[in-house]
N, C-alpha and C positions, 0 to 999 in steps of 0.2 A: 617299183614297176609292177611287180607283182599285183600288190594293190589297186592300182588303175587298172589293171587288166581284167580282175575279178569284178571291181567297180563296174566295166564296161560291157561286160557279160550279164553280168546281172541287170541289166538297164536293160539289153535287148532279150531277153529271154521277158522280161516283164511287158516290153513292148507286143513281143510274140504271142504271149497268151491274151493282149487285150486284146488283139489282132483276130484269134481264133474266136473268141469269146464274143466278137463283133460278126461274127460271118453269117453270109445269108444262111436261112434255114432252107437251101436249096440242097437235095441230092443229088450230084451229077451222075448220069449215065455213060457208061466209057464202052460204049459199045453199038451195036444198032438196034433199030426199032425189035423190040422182042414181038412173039407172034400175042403169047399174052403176061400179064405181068408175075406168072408162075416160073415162066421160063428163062429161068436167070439165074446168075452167081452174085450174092451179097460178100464182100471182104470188109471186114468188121478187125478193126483195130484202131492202133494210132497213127503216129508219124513214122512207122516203118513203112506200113503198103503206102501212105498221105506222102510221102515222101518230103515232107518240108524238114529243116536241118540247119542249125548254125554252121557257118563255115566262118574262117580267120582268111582275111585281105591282108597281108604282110604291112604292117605303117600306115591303113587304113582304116580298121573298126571290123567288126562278127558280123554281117549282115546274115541274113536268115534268107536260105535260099530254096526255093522251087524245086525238086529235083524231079523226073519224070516219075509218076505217082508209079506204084508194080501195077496197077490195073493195065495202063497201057502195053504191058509186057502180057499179061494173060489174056486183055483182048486178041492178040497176036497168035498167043497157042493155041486158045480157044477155036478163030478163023483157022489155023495153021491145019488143024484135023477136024474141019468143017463144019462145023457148031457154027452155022451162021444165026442160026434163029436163037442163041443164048447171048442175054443180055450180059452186062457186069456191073452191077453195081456197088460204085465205091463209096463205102460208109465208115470209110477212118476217120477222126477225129483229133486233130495232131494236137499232145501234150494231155492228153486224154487219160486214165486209167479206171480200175476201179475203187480207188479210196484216196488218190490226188487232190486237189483243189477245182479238178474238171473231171465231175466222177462221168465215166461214158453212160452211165441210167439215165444221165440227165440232159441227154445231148439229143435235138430233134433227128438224128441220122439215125440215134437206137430204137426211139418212138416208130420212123419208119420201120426200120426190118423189123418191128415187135408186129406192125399191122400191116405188112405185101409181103405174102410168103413169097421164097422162089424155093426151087426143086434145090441147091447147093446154095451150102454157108463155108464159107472160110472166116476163123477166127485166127486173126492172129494174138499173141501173148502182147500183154503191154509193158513198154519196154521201162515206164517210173515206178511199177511194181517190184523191179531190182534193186529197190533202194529201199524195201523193207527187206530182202531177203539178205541184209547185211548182217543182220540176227535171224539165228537158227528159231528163237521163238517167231518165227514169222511165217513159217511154213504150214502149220495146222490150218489158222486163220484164213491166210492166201488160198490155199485148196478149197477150201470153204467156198470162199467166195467165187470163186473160178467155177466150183462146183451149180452154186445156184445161179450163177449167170448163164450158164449151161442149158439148165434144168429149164430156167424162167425162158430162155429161144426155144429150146424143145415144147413148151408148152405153146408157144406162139405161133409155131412153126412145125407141126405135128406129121406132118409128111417130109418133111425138110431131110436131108441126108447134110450132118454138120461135119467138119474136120475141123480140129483144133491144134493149132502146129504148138512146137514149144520154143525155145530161145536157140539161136544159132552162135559160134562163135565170135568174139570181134575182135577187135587189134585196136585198142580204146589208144586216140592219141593222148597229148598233151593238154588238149584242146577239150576232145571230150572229158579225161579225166577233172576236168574243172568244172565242166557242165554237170555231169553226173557223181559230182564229191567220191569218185571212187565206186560208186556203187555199182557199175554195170563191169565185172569182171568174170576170169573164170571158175573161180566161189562161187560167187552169188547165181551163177549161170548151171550151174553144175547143180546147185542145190534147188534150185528152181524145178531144172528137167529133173532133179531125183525124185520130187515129189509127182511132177507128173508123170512120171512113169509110171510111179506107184497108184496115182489117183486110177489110172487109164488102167489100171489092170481088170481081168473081168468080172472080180468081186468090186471094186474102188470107187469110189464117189462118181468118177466120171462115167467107168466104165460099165456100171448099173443103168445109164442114161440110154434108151435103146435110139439106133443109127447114128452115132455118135462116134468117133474115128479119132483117133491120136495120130499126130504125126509128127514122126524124130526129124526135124529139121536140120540138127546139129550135126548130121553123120553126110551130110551135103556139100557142106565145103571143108578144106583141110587146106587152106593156109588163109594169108589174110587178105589175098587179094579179090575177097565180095562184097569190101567193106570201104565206104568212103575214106579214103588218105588223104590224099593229092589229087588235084584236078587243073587239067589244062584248057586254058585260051578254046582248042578246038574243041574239045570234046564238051565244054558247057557251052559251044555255039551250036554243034551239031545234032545234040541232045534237048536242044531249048533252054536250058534254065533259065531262070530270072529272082530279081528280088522278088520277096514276098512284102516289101514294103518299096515302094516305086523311089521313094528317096533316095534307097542305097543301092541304084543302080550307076549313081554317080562314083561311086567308092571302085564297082569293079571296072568299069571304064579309066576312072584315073591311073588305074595300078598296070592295068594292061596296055596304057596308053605308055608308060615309063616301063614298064618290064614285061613285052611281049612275048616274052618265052618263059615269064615267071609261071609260079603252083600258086593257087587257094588251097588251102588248108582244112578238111574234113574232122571229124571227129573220132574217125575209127569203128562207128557204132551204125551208122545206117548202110544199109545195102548200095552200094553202086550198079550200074547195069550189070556188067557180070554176074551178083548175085541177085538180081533180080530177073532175069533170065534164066539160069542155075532154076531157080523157086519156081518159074510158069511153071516151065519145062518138067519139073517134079510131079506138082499140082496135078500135070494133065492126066500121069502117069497112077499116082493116087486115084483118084476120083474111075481111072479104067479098071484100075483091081479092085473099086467098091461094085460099077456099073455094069463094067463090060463097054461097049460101044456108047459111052454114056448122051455120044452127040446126035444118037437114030433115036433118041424119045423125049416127049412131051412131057407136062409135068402132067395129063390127063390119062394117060398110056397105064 
């Protein structure tokens, strides 16, 4: 059993990335017409802000699911304290990192924000990077590279005010620990943030980087409930979801059609709305102790 299950994982996880590896060279805008294309937030990562995700159909199959990207949530706080005229631009990359088999340097999302500055960057950490810090020799290298990926936005982006969050806790299911052979735990998560604390310090690889901002994402939530589990009927109607492959919209239709009150099954590792709500909410709160009122200026100001 075990076997087919792994079998079957791995077939849609390989589906997944030819999936991503197919996608248009489109940047979506998740927000409205900005006044010019200065005035905007880039969110730069993978499949956490991208929000796409395996989930388990109980007697069904993994299908990989849609989940509301966090843009959509930071549009909202953005609006929320009157930032109408900042755009959001979401440039995740989902299954993305920087030394993967989909390095993000090579993704036309990184080519954009290399060439349309906006006044705010948010980088998030990428989450298949945790499967080198399963070795403590991994941490020098990683810094490294975090460091010059840093440097090489800051150079592209020279007025740019960056924040770079670090890894948040998970509650890694069954599901995910298969996906991630173990890799995303709280070792590897803990050594991750130790190194960025250290890079972020103000002698540190990072924090030599001028306008450049660490942020402890970790101290945010304290239990597991920001993290995909369980998921009900109503809440992936109400929220939208969808397959990311229109086939396997048959799969959760049959299951909900025979177990209307049944759970899909998360991985324990991506943000649910909660925690992605928790994050806007943060973000705004960041970005006012770099700024000030950061939504009364331009990026010309």
């Amino acid at each position: 059993m075990e076997k087919t299950i792994a079998k079957t994982l791995a077939l849609v996880l390989i589906g997944f990335c030819g999936f991503l590896l197919g996608k248009p060279d489109q940047i979506p805008l998740h927000a409205q017409e900005t006044i010019n294309n200065a005035d905007c937030f880039m969110l730069v990562g993978d499949s956490i802000p991208g929000g796409s995700a395996v989930f388990e159909v109980p007697g069904q199959g993994f299908p990989v699911l849609q989940t509301p990207p966090f843009a959509e949530f930071f549009d909202i706080a953005v609006h929320d304290v009157g930032a109408y005229h900042l755009g959001i631009y979401d440039l995740s990359v989902e299954a993305s990192s920087l030394t993967g088999t989909l390095p993000y340097t090579t993704t036309p999302a990184y080519q954009f924000a290399l060439t349309n500055a906006c006044r705010y960057v948010v980088i998030f950490p990428w989450l298949n990077e945790l499967r080198g810090m399963v070795s403590e020799s991994y941490i020098t290298p990683y810094i490294g590279l975090v460091a010059n990926f840093v440097s090489t936005f800051r150079q592209a982006n020279a007025e740019s005010i960056i924040v770079l969050m670090n890894y948040y806790p998970t509650a890694t299911s069954l599901l995910g620990d298969r996906i991630y052979e173990g890799s995303v735990s709280p070792t590897t998560i803990q050594r991750a943030n130790t190194a960025l604390s250290v890079a972020c310090a103000p002698d540190g690889l990072i924090g030599l980087i001028e306008n450049v901002y660490c942020m402890d994402i970790s101290t945010l939530y304290s239990s597991d409930t920001h993290v995909s589990t369980t998921l009900d009927r109503t809440t992936y109607s109400d929220f939208g979801y969808s397959t990311v492959n229109e086939a396997d919209s048959a799969l959760i239709d049959i299951y909900w059609s025979e177990n209307p009150e049944g759970l899909i099954f998360g991985d324990g590792v991506h943000l649910n709305e909660t925690g992605k709500q928790i994050l806007a909410d943060a973000l705004i709160n960041q970005f006012t102790a770099i700024s000030g009122e950061f939504w009364h200026f331009t990026f010309s100001d």
